[in-house]
PAPAKE-46714 format. One record per residue (C-alpha): x, y, z. Coordinates in nm, 2 decimals. Each point is the difference from the previous one (the first is absolute). Layout:
<setors>
{{X,Y,Z}}
...
</setors>
This chain:
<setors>
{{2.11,7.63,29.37}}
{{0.36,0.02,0.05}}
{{0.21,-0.36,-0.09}}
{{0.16,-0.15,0.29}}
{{0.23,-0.25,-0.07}}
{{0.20,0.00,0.31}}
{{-0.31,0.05,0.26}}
{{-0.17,-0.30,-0.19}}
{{0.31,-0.21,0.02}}
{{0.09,0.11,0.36}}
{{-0.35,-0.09,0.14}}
{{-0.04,-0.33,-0.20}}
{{0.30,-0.07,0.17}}
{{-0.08,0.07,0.29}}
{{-0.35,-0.17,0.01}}
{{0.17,-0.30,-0.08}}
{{0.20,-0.03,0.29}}
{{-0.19,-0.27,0.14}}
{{0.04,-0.27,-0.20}}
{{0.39,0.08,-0.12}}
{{0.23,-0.24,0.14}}
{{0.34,0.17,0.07}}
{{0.35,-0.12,0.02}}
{{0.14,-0.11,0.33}}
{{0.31,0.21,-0.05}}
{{-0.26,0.32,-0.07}}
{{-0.17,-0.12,0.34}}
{{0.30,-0.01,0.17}}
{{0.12,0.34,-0.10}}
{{-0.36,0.15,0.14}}
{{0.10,-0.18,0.36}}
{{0.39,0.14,-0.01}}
{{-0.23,0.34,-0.09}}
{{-0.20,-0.05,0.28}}
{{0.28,-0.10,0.26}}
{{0.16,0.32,-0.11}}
{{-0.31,0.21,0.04}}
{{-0.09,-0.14,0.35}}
{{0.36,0.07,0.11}}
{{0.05,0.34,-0.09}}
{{-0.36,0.09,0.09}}
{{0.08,-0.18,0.38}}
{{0.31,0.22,0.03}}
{{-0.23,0.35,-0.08}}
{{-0.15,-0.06,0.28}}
{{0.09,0.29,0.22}}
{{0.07,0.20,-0.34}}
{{-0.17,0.38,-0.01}}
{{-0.22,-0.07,-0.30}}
{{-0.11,-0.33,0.13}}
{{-0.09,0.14,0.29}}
{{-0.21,0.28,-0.13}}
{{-0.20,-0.20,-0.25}}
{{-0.09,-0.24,0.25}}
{{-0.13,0.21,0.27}}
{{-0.24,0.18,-0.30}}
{{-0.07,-0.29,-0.22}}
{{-0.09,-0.26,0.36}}
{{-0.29,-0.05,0.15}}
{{-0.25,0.00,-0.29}}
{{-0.14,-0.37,0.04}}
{{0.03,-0.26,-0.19}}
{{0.20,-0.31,-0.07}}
{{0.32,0.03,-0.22}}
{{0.31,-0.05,0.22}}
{{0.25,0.26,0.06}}
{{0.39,-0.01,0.17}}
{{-0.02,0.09,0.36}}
{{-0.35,0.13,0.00}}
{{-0.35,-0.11,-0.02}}
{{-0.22,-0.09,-0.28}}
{{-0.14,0.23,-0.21}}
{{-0.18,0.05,-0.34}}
{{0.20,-0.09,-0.32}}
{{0.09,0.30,-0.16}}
{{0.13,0.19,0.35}}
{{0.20,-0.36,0.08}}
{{0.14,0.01,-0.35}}
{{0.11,0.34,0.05}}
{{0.17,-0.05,0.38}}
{{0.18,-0.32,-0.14}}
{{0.08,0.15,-0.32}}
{{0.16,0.33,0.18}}
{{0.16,-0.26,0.20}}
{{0.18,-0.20,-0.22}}
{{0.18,0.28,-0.17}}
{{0.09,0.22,0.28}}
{{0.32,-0.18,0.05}}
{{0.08,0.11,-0.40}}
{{0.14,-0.40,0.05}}
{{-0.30,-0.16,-0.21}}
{{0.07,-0.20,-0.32}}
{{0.01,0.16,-0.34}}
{{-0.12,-0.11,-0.35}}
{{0.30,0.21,-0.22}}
{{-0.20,-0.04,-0.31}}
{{-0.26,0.29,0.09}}
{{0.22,0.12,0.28}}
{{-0.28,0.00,0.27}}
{{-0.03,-0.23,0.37}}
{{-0.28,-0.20,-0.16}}
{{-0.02,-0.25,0.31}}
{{-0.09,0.28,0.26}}
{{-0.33,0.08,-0.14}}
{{-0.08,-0.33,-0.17}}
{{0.07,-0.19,0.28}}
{{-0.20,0.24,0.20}}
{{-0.31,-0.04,-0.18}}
{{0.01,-0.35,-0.02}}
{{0.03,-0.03,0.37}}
{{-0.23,0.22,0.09}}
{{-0.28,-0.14,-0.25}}
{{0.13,-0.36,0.11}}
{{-0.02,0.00,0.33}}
{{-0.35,0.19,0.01}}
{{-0.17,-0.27,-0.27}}
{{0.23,-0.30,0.20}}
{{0.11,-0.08,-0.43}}
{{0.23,-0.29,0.03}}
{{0.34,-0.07,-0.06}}
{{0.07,-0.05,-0.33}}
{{-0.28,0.31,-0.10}}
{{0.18,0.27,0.17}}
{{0.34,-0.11,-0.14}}
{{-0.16,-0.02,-0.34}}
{{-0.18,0.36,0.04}}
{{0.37,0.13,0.13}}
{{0.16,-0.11,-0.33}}
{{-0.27,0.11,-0.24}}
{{0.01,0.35,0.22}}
{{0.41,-0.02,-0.06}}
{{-0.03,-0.06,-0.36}}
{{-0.29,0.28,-0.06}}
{{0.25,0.24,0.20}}
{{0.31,-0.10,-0.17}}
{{-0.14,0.01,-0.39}}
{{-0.13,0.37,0.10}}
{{0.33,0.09,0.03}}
{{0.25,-0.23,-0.20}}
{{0.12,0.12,-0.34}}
{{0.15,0.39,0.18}}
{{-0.36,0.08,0.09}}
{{0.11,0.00,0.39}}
{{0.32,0.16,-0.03}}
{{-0.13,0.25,-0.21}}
{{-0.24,0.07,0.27}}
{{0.26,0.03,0.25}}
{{0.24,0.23,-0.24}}
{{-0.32,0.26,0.06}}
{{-0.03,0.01,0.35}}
{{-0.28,-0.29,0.00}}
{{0.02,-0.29,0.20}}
{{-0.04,-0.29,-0.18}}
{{-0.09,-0.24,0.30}}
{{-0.32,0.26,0.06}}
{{-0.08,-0.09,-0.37}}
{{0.05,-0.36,-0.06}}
{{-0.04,-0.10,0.36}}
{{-0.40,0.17,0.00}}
{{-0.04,-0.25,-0.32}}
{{0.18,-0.29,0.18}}
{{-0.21,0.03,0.27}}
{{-0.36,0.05,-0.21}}
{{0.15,-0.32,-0.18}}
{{0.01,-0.20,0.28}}
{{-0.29,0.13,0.23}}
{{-0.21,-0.10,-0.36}}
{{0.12,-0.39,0.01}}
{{-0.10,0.01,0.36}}
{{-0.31,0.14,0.00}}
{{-0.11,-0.20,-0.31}}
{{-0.04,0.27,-0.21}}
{{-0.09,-0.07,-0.38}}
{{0.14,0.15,-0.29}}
{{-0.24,0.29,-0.03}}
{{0.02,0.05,0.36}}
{{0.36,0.01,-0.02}}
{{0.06,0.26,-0.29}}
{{-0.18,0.23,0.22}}
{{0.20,-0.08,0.30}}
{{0.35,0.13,-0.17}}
{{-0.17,0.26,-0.15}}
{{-0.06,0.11,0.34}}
{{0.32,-0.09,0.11}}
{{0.14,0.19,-0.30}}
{{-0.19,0.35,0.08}}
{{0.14,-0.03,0.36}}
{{0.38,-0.15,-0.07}}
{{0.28,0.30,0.14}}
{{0.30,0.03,0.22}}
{{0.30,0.33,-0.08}}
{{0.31,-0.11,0.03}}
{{0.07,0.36,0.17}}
{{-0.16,-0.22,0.35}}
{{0.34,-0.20,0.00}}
{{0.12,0.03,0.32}}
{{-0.30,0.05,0.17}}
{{-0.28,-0.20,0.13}}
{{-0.22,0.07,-0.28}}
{{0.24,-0.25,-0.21}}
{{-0.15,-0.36,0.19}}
{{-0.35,0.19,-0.01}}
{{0.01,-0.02,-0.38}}
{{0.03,-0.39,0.03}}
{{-0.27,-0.01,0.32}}
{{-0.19,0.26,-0.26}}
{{0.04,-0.25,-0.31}}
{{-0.14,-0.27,0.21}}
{{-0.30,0.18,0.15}}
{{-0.10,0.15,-0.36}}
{{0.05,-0.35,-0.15}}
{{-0.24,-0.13,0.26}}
{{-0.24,0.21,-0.03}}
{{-0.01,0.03,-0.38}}
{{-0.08,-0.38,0.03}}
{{-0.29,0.09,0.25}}
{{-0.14,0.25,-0.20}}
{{0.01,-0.20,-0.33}}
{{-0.17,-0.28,0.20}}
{{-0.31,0.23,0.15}}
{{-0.03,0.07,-0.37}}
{{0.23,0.34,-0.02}}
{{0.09,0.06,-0.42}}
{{0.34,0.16,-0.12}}
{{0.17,0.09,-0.27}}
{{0.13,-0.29,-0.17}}
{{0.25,0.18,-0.26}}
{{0.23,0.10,0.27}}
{{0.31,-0.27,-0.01}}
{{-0.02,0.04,-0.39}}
{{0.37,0.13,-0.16}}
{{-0.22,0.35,-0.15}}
{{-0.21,0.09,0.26}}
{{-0.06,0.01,0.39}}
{{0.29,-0.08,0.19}}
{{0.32,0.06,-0.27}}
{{-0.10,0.34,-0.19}}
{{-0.10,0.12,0.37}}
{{0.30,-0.07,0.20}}
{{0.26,-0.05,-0.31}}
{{-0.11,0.35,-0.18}}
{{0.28,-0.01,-0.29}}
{{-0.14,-0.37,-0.06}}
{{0.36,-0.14,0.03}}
{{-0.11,-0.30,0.15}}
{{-0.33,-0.15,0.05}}
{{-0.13,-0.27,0.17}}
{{0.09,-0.34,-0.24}}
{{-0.24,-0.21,-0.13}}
{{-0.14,-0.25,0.22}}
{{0.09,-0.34,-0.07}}
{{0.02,-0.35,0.23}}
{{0.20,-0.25,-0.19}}
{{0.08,-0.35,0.12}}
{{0.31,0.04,0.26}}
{{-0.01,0.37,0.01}}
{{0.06,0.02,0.39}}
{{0.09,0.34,0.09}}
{{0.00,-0.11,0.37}}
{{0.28,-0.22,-0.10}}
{{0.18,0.34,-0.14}}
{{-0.09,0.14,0.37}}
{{0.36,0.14,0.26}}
{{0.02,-0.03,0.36}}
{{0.19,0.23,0.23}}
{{0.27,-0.08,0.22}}
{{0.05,0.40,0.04}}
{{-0.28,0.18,0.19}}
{{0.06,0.28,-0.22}}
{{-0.11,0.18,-0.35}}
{{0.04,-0.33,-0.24}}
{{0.24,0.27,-0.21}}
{{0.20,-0.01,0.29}}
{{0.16,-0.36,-0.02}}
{{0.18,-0.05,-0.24}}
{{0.24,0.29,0.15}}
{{-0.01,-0.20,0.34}}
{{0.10,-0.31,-0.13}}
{{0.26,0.19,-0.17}}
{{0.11,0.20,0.31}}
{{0.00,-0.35,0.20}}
{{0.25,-0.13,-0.22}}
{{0.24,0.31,0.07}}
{{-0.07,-0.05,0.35}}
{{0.19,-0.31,-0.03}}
{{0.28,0.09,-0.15}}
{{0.05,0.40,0.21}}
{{0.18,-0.18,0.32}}
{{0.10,0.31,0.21}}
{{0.05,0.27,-0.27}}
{{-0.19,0.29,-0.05}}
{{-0.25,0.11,-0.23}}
{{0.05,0.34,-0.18}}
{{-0.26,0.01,-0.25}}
{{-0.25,-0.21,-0.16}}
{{-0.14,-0.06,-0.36}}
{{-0.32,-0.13,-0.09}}
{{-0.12,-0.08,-0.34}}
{{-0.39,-0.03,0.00}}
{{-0.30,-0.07,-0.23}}
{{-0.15,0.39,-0.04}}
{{-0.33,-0.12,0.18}}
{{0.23,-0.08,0.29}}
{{0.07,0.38,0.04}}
{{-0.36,0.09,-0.05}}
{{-0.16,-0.23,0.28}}
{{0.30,-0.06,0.19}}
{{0.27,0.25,0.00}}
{{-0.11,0.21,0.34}}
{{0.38,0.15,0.05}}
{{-0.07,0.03,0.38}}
{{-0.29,-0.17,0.16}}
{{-0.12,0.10,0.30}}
{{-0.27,-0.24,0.13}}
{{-0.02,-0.36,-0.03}}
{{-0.18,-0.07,-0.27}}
{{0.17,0.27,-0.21}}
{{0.32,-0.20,0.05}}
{{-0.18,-0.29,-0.20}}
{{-0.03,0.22,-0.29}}
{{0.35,0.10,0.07}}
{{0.28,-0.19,-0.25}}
{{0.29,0.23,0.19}}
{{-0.14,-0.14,0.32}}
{{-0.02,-0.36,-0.11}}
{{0.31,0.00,-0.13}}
{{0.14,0.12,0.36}}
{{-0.19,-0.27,0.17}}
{{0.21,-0.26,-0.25}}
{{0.32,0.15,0.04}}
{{-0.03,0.01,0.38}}
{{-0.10,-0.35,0.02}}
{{-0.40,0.01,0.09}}
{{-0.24,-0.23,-0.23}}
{{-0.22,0.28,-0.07}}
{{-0.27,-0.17,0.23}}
{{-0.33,0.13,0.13}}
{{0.22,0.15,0.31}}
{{0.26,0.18,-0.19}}
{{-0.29,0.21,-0.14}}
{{-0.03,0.17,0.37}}
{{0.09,0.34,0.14}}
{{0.31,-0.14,0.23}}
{{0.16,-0.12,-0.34}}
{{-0.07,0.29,-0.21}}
{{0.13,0.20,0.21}}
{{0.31,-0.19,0.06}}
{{0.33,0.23,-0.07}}
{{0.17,-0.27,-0.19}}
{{-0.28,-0.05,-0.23}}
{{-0.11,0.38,0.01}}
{{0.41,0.02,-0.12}}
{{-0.05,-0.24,-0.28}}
{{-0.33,0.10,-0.13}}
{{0.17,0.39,-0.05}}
{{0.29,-0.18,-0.26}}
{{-0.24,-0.21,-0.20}}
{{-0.06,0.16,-0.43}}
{{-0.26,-0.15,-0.20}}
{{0.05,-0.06,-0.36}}
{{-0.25,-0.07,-0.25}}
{{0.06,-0.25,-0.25}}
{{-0.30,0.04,-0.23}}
{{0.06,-0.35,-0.14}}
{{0.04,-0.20,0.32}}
{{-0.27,-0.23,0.10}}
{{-0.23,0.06,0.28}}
{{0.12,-0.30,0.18}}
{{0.40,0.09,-0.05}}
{{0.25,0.23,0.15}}
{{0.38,0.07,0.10}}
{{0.19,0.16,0.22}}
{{0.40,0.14,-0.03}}
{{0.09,0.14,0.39}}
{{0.33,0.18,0.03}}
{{0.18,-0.06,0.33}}
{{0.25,0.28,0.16}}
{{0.31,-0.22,-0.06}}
{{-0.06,0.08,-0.38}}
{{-0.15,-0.39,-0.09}}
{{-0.35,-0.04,-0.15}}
{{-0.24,-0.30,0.01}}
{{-0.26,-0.06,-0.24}}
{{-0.29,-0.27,-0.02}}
{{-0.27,-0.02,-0.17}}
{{-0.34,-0.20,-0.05}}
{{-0.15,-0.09,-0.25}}
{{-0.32,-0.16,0.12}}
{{-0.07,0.07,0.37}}
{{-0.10,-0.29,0.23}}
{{-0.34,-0.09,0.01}}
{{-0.10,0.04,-0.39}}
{{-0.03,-0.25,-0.27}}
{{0.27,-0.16,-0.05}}
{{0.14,0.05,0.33}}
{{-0.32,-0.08,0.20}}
{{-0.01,-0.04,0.40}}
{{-0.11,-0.33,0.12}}
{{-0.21,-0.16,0.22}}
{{0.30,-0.01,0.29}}
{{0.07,0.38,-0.08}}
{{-0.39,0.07,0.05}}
{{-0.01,-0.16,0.28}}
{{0.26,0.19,0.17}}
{{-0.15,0.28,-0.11}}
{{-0.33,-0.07,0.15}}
{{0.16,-0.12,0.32}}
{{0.23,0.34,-0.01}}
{{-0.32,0.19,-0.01}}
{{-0.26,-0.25,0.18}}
{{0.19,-0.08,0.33}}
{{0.03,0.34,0.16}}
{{-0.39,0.00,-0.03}}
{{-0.09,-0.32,0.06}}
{{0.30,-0.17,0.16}}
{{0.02,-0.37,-0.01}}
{{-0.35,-0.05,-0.21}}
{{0.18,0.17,-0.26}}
{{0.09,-0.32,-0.14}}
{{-0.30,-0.22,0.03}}
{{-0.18,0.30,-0.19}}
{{0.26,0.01,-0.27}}
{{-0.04,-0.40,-0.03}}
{{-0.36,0.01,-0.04}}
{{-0.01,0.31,-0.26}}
{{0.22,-0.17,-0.18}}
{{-0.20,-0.34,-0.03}}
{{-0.35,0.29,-0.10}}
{{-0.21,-0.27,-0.23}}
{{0.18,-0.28,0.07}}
{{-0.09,0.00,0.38}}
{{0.08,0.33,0.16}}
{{-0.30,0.18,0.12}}
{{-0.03,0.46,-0.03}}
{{-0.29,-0.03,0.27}}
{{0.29,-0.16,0.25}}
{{0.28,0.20,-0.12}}
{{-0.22,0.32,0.08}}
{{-0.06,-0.10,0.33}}
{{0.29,-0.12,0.13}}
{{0.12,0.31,-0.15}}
{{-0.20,0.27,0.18}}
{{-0.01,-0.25,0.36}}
{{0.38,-0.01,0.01}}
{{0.05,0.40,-0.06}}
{{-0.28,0.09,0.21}}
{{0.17,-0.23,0.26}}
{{0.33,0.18,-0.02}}
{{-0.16,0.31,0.00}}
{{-0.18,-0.11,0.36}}
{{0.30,-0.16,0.14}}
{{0.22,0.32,-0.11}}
{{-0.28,0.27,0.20}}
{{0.05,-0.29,0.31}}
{{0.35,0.07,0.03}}
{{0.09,0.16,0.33}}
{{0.14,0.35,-0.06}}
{{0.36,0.01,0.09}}
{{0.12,0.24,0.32}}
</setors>
């Protein structure tokens, strides 16, 4: 038999859950994860994939909750909300392994919390082991070496997130769980070559519904491979083939938060995207009247690779789309959900300024980093530059910024509930209730939607 070090340590973790106490400050990053995740999944509502996925994935009985349909078995809810919460491409984003851990973790642990009614404190405990699982699969270059080959690394670590977090919640034991992220393991993908399509949130939805029902399987007594999250076999030599990176030793020190290392968006674009808004906003301010001839951008080369679409033509190629991001900036739009719509791609002005933006590629630039230099027709230049773009470590949003967020993206769905759901996520384990938030959820939209097919037609 085949050492595993890092399954061994990973489950042992894992089946521990239940009696670890965690930090309040851990606890209250897993409820700004899950404000986050319940904002950008209310604002997909009417998006293509979500649509889709819920009209195949409904209607198969059961009791998980789902956003703005009914209840339905575990894995199939995991995989609606899931789809859901990255749709927007405005989800959080754990830098270290470079993948939307939240999406799918929080997905899973919904969907397996709601249908076993866990309490409180287990589900936020089952997120955070789920996030920590996900993150450690990728920290240490794993993830972006994933990415750098055309593999999306939130299909990867997400699927293990998800089995992570499913396990805690189903009370799985250590055994059980070894085989529950082997399964995960075996069935963990995404291609990076679905960017700008709607098969990119349906690798989250995808992570979550395997995650689930790795857990399931393990449970009805289903064995795996347990050697596959080990640094020489399974996962690494498969998907890294030169072996320049493997998956790093697992290891769960005192303090070793990963969801304290964890980004939120203010952009609802590509994460690779924003450090060249925030550096476009700032030559906003300072462009008055003049006009723009040309525009440099100096990137990290992975911004290129996932995000350097020259000319996008749909919506959701414009959020893989630096050139058009940068537009946005200069023009003066926040890069919101609604700037990523046909009337605004479209827009001559923007359409002008995507055509002058070059991309440069700065090998040694961080991920998180960019600058701009834009030449202006009366011969002057401005230049800005960012070295950590908002949202990150060490420039982290807030709970005020979140909040505007949420209600930026909550109120055109829900109107004036918006902010009595915001106020009870946020107080999730010390008061707020997910059962409550669910329904007030789906009665308000589904009131909106009825009050909306009342209207009297216009003559």
């Amino acid at each position: 038999m085949p050492e595993t070090p890092n399954t061994n340590a990973a489950s042992a973790y894992i089946a521990g859950t239940r009696t670890r106490a965690m930090p309040d400050d851990v606890l209250d990053a897993a409820r700004m994860c899950l404000v986050d995740w319940f904002g950008v999944a209310i604002a997909a509502r009417d998006e293509g994939a979500a649509q889709v996925v819920r009209k195949v994935a409904s209607g198969r009985g059961g009791s998980a909750q789902v956003l703005f349909g009914s209840p339905t078995d575990e894995p199939f809810a995991a995989l609606i909300n899931g789809t859901m919460a990255h749709c927007l491409d405005f989800d959080d984003t754990h830098v270290g392994s470079l993948a939307h851990l939240s999406g799918p973790t929080w997905a899973a642990t919904l969907a397996v919390g709601t249908a076993t009614k866990a309490e409180p404190a287990a589900m936020l405990r089952g997120f955070v082991t789920g996030f920590e699982i996900g993150a450690r699969i990728g920290r240490g270059g794993f993830g972006d070496a994933l990415n750098t080959r055309a593999l999306h690394s939130t299909g990867f670590c997400g699927c293990l997130g998800a089995a992570a977090a499913a396990s805690v919640l189903y009370g799985l034991d250590a055994g059980q769980t070894a085989n529950a992220l082997g399964a995960a393991a075996t069935q963990a993908s995404g291609l990076t070559g679905s960017f700008g399509t709607m098969s990119k949130p349906f690798h989250a939805g995808k992570a979550a519904f395997n995650g689930v029902l790795s857990v399931q399987l393990a449970k009805a007594g289903f064995t795996a491979a347990h050697d596959l999250l080990e640094p020489a076999t399974g996962m690494s030599p498969a998907l890294i083939q030169d072996c320049s990176r493997a998956i790093a030793p697992m290891t769960f020190a005192a303090g070793d938060w990963e969801i304290l290392q964890n980004t939120f968006k203010p952009y609802a674009s590509c994460l690779l995207t924003h450090p060249v808004i925030d550096s476009a906003r700032k030559v906003r301010a300072q462009l008055a009247s003049r006009t723009i001839e040309a525009i440099q951008v100096n990137v990290h080369p992975m911004t290129v690779q996932l995000a350097g679409n020259p000319s996008p033509q749909t919506p959701l190629q414009g959020k893989f789309s630096t050139a058009y991001c940068v537009a946005l900036a200069l023009a003066g739009h926040v890069a919101a959900a609604p700037d990523f719509s046909s009337d605004r791609l479209n827009d001559p002005v923007l359409r002008n300024l995507v055509a002058r933006v070059t991309l440069n590629i700065v090998p040694d630039m961080s991920k998180t980093a960019a600058s701009i230099a834009v030449s202006l027709t009366d011969g002057s230049r401005i230049v800005a530059e960012t070295p950590l773009a908002l949202g990150n470590p060490g420039n982290p949003m807030q709970w005020d910024d979140l909040e505007r967020k949420f209600l930026g993206l909550a109120e055109p769905v829900l109107g004036r509930t918006a902010e009595a759901t915001f106020r009870n996520l946020r107080q999730y384990g010390k008061g707020g209730d997910i059962g409550a938030a669910f329904d007030a959820i789906n009665q308000t939209a589904n009131e909106k939607q009825v009050a909306i097919r009342s209207e009297p037609r216009k003559a």
